[in-house]
C-alpha positions in Angstrom: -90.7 -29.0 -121.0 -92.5 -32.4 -120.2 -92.9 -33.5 -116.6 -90.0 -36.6 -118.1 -87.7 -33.3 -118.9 -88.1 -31.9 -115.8 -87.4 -34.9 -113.6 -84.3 -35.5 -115.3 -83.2 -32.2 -114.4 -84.3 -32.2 -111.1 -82.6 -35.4 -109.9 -79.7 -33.3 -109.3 -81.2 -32.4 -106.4 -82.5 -34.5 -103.4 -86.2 -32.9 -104.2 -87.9 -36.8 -104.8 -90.3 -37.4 -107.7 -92.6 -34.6 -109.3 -96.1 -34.9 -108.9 -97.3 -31.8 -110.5 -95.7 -29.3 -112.8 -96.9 -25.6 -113.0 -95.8 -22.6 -115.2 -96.2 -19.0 -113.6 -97.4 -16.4 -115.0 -94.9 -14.2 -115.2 -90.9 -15.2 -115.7 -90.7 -14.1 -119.8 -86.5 -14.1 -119.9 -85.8 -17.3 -118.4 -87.7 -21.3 -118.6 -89.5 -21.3 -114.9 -91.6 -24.1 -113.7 -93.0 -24.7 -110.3 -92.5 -28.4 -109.1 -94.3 -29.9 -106.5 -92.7 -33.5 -105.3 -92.7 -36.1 -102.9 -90.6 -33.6 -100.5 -92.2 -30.2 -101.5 -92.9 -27.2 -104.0 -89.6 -25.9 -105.7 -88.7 -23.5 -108.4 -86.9 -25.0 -111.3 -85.1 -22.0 -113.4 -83.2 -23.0 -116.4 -81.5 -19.7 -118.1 -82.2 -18.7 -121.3 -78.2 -17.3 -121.8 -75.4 -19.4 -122.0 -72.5 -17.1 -120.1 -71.7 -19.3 -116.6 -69.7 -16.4 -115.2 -72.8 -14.3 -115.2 -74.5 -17.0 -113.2 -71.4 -17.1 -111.4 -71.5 -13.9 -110.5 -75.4 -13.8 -110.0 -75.1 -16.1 -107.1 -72.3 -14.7 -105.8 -74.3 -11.4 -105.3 -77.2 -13.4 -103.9 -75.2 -15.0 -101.4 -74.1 -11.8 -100.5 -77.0 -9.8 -99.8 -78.5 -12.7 -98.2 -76.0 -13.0 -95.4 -76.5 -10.0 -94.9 -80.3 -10.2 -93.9 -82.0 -9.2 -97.6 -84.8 -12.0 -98.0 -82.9 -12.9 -101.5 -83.7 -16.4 -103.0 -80.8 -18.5 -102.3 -80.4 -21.8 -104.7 -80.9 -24.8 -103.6 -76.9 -26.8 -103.5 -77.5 -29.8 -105.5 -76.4 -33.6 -104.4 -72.7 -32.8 -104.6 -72.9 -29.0 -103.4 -73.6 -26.9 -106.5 -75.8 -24.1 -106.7 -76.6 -24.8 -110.7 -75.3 -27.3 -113.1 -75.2 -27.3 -116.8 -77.3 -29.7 -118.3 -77.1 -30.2 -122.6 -75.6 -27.0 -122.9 -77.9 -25.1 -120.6 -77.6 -24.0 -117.1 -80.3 -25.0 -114.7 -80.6 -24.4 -110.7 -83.2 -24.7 -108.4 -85.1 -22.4 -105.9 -87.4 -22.6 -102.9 -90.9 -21.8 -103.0 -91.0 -18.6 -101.0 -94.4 -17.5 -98.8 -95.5 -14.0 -99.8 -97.9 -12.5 -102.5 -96.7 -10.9 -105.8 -98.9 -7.7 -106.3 -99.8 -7.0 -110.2 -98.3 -4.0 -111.4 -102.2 -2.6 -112.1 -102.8 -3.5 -108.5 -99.9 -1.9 -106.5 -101.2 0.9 -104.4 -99.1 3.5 -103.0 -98.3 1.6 -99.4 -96.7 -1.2 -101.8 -94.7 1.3 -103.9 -93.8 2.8 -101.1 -92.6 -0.5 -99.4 -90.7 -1.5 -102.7 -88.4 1.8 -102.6 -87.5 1.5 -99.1 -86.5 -1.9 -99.6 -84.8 -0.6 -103.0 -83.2 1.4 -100.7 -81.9 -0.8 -98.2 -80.6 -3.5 -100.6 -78.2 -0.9 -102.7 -76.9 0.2 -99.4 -75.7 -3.0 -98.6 -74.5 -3.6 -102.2 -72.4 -0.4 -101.9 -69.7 -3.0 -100.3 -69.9 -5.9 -102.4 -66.3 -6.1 -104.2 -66.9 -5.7 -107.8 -63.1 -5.8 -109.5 -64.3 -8.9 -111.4 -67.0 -7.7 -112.7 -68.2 -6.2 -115.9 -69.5 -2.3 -115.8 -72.3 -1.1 -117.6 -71.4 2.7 -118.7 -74.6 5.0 -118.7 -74.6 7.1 -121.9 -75.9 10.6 -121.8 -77.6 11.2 -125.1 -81.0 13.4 -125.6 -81.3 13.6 -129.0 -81.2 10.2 -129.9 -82.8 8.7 -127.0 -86.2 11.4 -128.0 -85.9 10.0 -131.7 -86.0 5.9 -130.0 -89.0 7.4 -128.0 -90.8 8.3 -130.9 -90.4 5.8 -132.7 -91.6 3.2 -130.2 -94.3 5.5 -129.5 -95.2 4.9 -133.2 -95.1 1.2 -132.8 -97.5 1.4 -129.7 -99.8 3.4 -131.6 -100.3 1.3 -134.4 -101.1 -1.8 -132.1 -105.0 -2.3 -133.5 -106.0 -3.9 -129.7 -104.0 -2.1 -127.5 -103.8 -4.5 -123.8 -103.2 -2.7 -120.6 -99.5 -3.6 -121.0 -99.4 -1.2 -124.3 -101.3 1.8 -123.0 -98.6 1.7 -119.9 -96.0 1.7 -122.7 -97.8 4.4 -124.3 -98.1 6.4 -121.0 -94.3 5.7 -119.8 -92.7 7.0 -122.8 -94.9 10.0 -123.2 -94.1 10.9 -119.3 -90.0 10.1 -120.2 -90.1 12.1 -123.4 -91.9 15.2 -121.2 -89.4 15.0 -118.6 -86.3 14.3 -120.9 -87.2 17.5 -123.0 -87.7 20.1 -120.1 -83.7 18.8 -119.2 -82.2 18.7 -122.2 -79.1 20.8 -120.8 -78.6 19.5 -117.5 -75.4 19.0 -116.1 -74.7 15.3 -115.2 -70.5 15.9 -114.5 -70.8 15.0 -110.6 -73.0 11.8 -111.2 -70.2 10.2 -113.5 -67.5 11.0 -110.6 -69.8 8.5 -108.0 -68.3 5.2 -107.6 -69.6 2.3 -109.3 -71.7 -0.2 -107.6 -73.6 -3.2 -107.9 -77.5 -3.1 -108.5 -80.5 -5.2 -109.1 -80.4 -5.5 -112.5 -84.4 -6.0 -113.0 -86.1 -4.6 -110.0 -89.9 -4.6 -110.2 -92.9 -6.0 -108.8 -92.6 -9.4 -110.7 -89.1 -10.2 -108.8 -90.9 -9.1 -105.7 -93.0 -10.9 -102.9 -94.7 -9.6 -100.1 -95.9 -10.2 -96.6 -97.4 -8.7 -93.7 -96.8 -5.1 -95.2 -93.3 -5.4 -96.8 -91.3 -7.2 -99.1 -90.5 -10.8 -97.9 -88.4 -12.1 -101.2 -87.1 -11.0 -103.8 -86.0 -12.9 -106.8 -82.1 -13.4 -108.0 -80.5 -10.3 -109.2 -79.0 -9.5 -112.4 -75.2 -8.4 -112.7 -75.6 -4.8 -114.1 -73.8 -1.8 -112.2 -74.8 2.6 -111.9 -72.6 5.4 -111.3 
């Protein structure tokens, strides 16, 4: 998007004029650009889906956790009070910039893991009460044989990248470890995990969504309506 583009959309807000545009380096699913303006640094997110109850829905949950003390990233209301608008067919809203690091995956070390499922943790436990009649439910689908045969065929794909990046040998290393573990439980019994209760959960949890601060995690980035027995 030009710096013209982005103004546009951001006079929806009260933010004043950009001075400088800047894309992150992560963010591959949605348009992100960091603005900095006359009254500070924002987040401008404009979604690369078209479905406005899932956004709906998405903020509903952030709003949610965040009252009840989860450092989620609550959009910024625009001039007349919205938390997103839709702008030539695409939905757009507008973040803070939060303080905290984000921690490459190659860099986490076992104190940050550590930190991320505690924190894991603590946000499904107060998800556990968020009313979810309204909401779509994503059914988990027990199936060994065929999930194996999608393992090895992206494990063909992998292999026949000529310049393999760090990204691919992860890839490489994450399906061999899965395929392993899938294979030595090929006959396990999964009856009492489908009788659990549904529930919401972060849809995309990793470190990308994450920041942190003084030892733990002091953001975390909107959530993604998904749901687990």
């Amino acid at each position: 998007m030009t710096q013209t583009e982005c103004q546009q959309l951001a006079d929806y807000w009260d933010i004043g004029s950009i001075q400088s545009i800047d894309i992150p380096e992560t963010g591959t699913i949605n348009t992100i650009r960091i603005l900095t303006t006359d009254t500070g640094k924002f987040v401008l997110r404009v979604y690369q889906h078209h479905i406005r109850q899932r956004i709906e829905t998405e903020h509903r949950v952030v709003a949610w956790v965040a009252e009840k003390g989860i450092p989620a990233v609550v959009p910024i209301r625009t001039r007349d009070g919205k938390d997103f608008v839709e702008d030539k067919g695409q939905f757009v809203t507008l973040l803070p910039f939060v303080s905290g690091k984000q921690i490459s995956r190659d860099q986490l070390q076992t104190a940050d893991i550590d930190v991320m499922g505690r924190f894991l943790g603590r946000l499904h436990r107060v998800l556990q009460a968020f009313p979810t009649e309204d909401m779509s439910r994503v059914w988990i689908k027990i199936e060994p044989t065929g999930t194996l045969a999608g393992i090895d065929r992206l494990e063909g794909v992998v292999r026949a990248i000529e310049k393999p990046q760090l990204t691919d040998e992860y890839a490489l290393t994450r399906l061999i470890s899965r395929r392993d573990w899938l294979q030595g439980r090929m006959s396990e019994d999964a009856t009492g995990f489908f009788k659990l209760s549904f529930q919401a959960v972060h849809g995309d949890y990793q470190e990308t969504n994450l920041f942190f601060e003084n030892g733990e995690v002091s953001a975390m980035a909107l959530l993604h309506k998904e749901f687990k027995c």
